[in-house]
ROVOSE-232224 format. One line per field, with one value per atom (N, C-alpha, C): residue in one letter; x, y, z; atom name. Coordinates in steps of 0.1 Angstrom, whole numbers, plus 5000, padded with zeros to 4 digits. Example, Ala and Ser with C-alpha at 12.3 -4.5 7.8 and 13.67 -1.06 7.14 Angstrom:
BEGIN
aa c(A:A:A:S:S:S)
xx c(5132:5123:5132:5128:5137:5129)
yy c(4943:4955:4967:4978:4989:5000)
zz c(5078:5078:5078:5071:5071:5079)
at c(N:CA:C:N:CA:C)
This chain:
BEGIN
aa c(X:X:X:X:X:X:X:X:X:X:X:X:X:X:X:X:X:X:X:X:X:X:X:X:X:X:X:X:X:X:X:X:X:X:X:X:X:X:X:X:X:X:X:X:X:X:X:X:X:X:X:X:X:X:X:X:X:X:X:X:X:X:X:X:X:X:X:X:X:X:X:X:X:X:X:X:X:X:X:X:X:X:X:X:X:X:X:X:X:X:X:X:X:X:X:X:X:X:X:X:X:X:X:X:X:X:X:X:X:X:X:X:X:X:X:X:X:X:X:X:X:X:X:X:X:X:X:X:X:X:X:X:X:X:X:X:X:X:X:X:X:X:X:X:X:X:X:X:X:X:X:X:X:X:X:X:X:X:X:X:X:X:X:X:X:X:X:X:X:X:X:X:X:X:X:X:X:X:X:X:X:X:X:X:X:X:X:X:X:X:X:X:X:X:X:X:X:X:X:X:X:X:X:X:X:X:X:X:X:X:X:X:X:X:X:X:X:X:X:X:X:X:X:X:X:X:X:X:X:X:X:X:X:X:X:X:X:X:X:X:X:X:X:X:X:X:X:X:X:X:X:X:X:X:X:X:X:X:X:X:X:X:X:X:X:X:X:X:X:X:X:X:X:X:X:X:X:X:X:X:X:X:X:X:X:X:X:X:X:X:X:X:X:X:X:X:X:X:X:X:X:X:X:X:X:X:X:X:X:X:X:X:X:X:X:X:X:X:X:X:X:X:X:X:X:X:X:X:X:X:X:X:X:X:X:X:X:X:X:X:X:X:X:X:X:X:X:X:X:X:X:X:X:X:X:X:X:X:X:X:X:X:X:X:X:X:X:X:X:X:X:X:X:X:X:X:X:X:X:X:X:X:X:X:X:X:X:X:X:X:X:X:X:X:X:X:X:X:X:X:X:X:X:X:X:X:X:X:X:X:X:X:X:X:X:X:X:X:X:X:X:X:X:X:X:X:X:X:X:X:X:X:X:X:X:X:X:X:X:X:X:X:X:X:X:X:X:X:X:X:X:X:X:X:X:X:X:X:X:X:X:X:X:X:X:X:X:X:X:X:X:X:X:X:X:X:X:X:X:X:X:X:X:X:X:X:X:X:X:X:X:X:X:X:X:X:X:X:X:X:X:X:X:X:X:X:X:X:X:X:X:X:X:X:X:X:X:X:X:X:X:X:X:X:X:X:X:X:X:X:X:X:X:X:X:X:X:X:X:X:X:X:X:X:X:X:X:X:X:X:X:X:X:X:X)
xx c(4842:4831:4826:4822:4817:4803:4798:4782:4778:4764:4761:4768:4767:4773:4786:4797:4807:4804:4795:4794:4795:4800:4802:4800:4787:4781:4771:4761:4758:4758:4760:4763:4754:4739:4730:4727:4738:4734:4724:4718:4707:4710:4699:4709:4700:4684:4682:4689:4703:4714:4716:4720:4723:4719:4724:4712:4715:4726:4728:4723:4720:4710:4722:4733:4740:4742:4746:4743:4755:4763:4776:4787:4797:4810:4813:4822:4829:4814:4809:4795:4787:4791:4786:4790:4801:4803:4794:4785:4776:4779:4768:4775:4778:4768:4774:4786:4792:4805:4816:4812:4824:4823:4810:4809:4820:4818:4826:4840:4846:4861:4863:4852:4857:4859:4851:4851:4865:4871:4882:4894:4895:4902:4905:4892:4891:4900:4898:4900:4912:4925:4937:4943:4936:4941:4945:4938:4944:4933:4927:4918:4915:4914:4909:4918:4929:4941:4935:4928:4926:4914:4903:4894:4900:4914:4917:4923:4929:4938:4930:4918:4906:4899:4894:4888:4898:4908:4918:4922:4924:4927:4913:4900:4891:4882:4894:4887:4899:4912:4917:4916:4913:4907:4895:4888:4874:4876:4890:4892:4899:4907:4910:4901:4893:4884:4883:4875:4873:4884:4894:4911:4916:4914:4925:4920:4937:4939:4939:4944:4942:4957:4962:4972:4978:4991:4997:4996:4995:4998:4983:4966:4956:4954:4961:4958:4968:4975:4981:4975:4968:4956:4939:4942:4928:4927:4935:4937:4929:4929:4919:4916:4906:4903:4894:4887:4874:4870:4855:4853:4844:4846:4844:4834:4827:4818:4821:4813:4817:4833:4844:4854:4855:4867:4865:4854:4852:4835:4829:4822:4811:4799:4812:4806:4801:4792:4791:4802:4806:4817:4814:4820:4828:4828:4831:4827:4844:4843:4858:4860:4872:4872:4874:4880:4883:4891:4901:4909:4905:4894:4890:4879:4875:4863:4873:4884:4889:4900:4904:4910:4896:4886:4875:4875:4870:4872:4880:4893:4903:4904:4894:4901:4887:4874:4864:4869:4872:4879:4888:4899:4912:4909:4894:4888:4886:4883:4880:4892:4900:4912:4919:4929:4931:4927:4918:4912:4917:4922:4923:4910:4906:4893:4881:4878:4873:4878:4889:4893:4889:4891:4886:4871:4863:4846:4845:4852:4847:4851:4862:4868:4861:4853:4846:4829:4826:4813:4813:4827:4827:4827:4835:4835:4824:4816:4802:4785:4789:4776:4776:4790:4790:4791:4794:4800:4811:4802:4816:4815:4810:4811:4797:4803:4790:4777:4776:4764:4759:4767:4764:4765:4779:4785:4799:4803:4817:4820:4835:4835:4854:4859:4875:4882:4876:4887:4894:4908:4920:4920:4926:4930:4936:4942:4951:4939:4931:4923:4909:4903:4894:4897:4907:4912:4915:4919:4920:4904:4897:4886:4879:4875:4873:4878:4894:4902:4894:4891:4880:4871:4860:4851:4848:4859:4861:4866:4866:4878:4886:4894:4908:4914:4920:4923:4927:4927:4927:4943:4951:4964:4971:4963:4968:4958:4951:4943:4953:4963:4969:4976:4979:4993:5007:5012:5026:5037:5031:5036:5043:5050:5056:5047:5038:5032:5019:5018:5008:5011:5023:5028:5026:5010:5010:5011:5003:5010:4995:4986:4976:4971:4974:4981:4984:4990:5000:4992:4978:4970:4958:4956:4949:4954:4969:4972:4973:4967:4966:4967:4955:4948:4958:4967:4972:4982:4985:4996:4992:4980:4972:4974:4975:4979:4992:5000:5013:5027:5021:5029:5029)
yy c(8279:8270:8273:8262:8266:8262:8272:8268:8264:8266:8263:8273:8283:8292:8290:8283:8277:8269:8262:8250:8256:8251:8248:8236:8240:8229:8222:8212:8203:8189:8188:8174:8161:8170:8158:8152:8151:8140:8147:8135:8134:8140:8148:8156:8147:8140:8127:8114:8116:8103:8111:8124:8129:8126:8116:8111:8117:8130:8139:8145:8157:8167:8182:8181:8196:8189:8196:8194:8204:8209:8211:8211:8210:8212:8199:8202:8192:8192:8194:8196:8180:8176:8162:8153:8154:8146:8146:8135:8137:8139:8149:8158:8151:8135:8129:8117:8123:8116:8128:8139:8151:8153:8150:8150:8141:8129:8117:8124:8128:8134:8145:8148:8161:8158:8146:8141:8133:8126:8121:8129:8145:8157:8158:8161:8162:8154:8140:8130:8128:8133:8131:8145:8151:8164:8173:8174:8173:8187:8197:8205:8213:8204:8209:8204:8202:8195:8183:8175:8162:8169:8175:8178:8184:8198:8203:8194:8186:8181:8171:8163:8163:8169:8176:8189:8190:8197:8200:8188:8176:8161:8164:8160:8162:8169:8183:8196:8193:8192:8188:8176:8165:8157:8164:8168:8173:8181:8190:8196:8190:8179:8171:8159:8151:8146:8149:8163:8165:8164:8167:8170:8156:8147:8131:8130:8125:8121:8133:8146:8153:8157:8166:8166:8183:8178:8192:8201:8204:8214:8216:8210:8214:8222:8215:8228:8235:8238:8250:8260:8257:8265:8270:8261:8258:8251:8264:8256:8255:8247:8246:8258:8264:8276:8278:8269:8264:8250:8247:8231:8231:8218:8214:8201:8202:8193:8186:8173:8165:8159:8161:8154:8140:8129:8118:8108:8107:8102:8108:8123:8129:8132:8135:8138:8154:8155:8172:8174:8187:8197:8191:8191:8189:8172:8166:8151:8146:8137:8133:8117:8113:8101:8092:8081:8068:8070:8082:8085:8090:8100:8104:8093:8088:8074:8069:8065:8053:8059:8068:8082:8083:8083:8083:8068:8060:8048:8048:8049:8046:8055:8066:8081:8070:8067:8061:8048:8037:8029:8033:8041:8045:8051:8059:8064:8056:8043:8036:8027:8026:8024:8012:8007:7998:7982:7979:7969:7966:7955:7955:7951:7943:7936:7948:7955:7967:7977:7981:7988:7982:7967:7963:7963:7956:7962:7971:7980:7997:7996:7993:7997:7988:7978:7970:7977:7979:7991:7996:8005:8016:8007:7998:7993:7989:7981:7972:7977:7990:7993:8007:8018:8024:8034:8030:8042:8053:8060:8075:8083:8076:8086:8097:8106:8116:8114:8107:8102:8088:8081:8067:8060:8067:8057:8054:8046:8040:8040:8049:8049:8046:8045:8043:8037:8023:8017:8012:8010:8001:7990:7986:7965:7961:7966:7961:7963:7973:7975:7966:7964:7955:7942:7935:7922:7919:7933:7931:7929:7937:7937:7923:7917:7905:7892:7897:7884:7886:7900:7901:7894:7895:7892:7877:7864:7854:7849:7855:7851:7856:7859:7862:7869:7868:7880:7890:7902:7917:7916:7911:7914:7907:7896:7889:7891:7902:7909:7918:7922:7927:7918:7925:7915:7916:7907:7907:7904:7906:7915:7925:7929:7938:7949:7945:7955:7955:7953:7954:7966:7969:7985:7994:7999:8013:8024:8033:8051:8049:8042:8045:8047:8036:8036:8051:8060:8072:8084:8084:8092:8092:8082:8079:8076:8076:8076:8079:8094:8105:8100:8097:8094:8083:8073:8067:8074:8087:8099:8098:8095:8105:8093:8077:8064:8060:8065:8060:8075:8086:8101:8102)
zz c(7907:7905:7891:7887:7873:7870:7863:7859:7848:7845:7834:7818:7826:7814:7808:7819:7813:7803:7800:7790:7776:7768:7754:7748:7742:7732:7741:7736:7739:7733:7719:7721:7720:7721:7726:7735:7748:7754:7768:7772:7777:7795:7802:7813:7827:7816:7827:7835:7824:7833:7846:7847:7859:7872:7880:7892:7903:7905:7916:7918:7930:7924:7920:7917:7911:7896:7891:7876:7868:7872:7859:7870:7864:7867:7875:7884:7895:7906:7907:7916:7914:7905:7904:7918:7922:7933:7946:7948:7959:7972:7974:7990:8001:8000:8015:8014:7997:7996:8002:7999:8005:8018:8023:8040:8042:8038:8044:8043:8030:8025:8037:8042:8052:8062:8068:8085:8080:8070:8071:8071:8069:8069:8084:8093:8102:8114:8111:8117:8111:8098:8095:8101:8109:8112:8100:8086:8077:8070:8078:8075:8058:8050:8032:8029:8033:8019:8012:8018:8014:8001:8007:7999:7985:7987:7978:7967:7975:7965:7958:7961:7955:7942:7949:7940:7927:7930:7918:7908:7921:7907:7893:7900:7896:7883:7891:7882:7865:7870:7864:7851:7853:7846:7837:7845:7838:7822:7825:7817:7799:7807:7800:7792:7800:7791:7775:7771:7757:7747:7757:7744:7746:7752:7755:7734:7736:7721:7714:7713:7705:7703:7693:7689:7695:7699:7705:7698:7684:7673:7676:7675:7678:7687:7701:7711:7714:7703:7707:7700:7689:7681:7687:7698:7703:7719:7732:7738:7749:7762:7773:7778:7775:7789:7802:7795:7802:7799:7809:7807:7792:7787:7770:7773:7763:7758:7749:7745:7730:7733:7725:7726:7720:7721:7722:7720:7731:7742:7738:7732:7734:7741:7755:7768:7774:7783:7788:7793:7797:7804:7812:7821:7837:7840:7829:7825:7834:7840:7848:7842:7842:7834:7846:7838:7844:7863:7858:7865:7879:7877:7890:7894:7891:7891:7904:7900:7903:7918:7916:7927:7941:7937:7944:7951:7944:7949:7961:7958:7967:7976:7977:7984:7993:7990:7998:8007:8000:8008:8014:8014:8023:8036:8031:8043:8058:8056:8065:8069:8062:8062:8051:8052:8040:8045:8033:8028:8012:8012:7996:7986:7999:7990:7987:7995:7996:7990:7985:7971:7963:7963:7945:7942:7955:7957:7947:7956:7948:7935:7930:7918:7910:7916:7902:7902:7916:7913:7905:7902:7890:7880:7879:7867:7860:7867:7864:7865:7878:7879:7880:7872:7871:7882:7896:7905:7905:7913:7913:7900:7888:7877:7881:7866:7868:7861:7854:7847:7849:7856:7857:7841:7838:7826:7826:7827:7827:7816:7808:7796:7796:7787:7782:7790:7792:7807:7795:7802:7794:7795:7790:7788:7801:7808:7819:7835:7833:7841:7839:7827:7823:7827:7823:7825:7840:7852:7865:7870:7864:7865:7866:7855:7848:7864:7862:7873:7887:7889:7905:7904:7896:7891:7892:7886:7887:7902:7912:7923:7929:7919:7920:7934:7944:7953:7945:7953:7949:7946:7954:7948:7937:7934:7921:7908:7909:7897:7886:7891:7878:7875:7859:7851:7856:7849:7854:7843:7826:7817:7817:7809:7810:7801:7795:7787:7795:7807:7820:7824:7825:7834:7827:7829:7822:7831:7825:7838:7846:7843:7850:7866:7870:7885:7889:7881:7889:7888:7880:7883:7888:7897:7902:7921:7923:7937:7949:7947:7950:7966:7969:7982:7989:7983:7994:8001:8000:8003:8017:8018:8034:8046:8043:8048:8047:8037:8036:8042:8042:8042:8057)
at c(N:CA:C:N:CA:C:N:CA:C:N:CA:C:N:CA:C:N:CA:C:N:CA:C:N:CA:C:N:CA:C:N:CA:C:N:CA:C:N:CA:C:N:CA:C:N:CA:C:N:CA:C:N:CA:C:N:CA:C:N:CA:C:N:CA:C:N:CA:C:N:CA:C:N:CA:C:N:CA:C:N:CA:C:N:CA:C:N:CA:C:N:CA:C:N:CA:C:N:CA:C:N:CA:C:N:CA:C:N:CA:C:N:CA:C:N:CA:C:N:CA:C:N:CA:C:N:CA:C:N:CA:C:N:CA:C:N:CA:C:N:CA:C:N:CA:C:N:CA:C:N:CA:C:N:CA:C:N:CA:C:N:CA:C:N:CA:C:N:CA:C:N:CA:C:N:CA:C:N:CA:C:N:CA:C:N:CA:C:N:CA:C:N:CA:C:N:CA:C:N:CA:C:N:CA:C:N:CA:C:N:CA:C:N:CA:C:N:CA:C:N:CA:C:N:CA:C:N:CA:C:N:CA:C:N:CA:C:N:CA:C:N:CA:C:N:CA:C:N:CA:C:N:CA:C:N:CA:C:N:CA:C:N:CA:C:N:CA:C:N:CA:C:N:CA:C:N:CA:C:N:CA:C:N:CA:C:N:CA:C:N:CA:C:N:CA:C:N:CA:C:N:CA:C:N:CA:C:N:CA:C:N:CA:C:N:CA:C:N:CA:C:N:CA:C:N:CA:C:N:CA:C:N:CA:C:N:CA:C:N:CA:C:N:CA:C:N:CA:C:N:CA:C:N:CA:C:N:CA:C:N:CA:C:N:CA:C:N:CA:C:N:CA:C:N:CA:C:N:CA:C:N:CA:C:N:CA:C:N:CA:C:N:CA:C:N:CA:C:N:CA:C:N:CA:C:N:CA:C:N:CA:C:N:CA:C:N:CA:C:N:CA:C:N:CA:C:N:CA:C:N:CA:C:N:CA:C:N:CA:C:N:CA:C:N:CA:C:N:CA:C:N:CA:C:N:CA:C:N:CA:C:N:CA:C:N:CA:C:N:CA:C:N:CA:C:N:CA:C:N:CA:C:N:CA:C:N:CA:C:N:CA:C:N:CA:C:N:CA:C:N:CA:C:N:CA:C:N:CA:C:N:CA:C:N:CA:C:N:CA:C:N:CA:C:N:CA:C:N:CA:C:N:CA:C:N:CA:C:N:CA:C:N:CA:C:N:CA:C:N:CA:C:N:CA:C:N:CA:C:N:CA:C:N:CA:C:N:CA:C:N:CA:C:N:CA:C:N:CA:C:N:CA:C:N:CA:C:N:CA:C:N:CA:C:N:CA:C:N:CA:C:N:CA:C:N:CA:C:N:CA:C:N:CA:C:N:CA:C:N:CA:C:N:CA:C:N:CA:C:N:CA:C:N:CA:C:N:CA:C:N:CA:C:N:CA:C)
């Protein structure tokens, strides 16, 4: 678990966006969202895997946020050991990106079971009104996710919201699919 002492730097930014009540690391995630991740453990007969494998997407990301875009020769001079501030974004430590935003989403809707329309709900919460993040800021969405976004927004059914370009297929999708493992496995 990581605390405040883990942090490096601040950065500036403001610690009144925090609308949780924990305040560093992966702890951001609200407790009666992990209740729910637990009673759905419970009920997949699936006791912590679901949570761990959670947690770790999560903690993972977190770590990553400050270095996205940085160059391999940098961190091999300077590499992850702990959670980082500033970066990119110029975000706090234990800051999680698009990725777990959106991993959440789908780990929440899956809970109840599959809904598509109710995946995209969620995934435009995050998008528009800033759910699942830790600050209540939606930050580095991509072109392919913006524009699915946008097509919800207008109407669109949930399944005819992405492109069908070929430069529509990005990797994003593949870190964020974690959760349909526990409905489709």
């Amino acid at each position: 678990m990581f605390t405040n002492a883990n942090i490096e730097g601040s950065c500036g930014w403001d610690r009144s966006k925090v609308k949780n009540k924990f305040y560093c690391g992966i702890n951001r995630i609200p407790e009666v969202f992990l209740l729910e991740v637990c009673d759905f453990n419970e009920r997949c007969n699936m006791p912590n895997k679901v949570l761990d494998a959670i947690m770790g997407s999560c903690v993972a990301d977190a770590l990553g946020v400050p270095v996205e875009f940085t160059s391999r020769h940098s961190l091999a001079n300077n590499p992850v050991v702990n959670m980082r501030s500033c970066g990119t974004f110029n975000l706090p430590a234990g800051t999680w990106s698009d990725d777990t935003s959106m991993t959440l989403c789908l780990l929440d809707s899956l809970s109840k079971g599959l809904d598509y329309q109710d995946i995209m709900t969620k995934f435009y919460e995050w998008f528009d009104a800033s759910a699942y993040t830790p600050y209540g800021e939606t930050f580095d969405v991509g072109f392919s996710t913006t524009k699915a976004m946008k097509r919800f927004a207008y109407g669109i059914a949930p399944l005819e919201c992405g492109g069908t370009s070929e430069q529509d297929n990005g990797n994003g999708s593949l870190m964020r699919i974690l959760p349909v493992q526990w409905i489709c496995g």
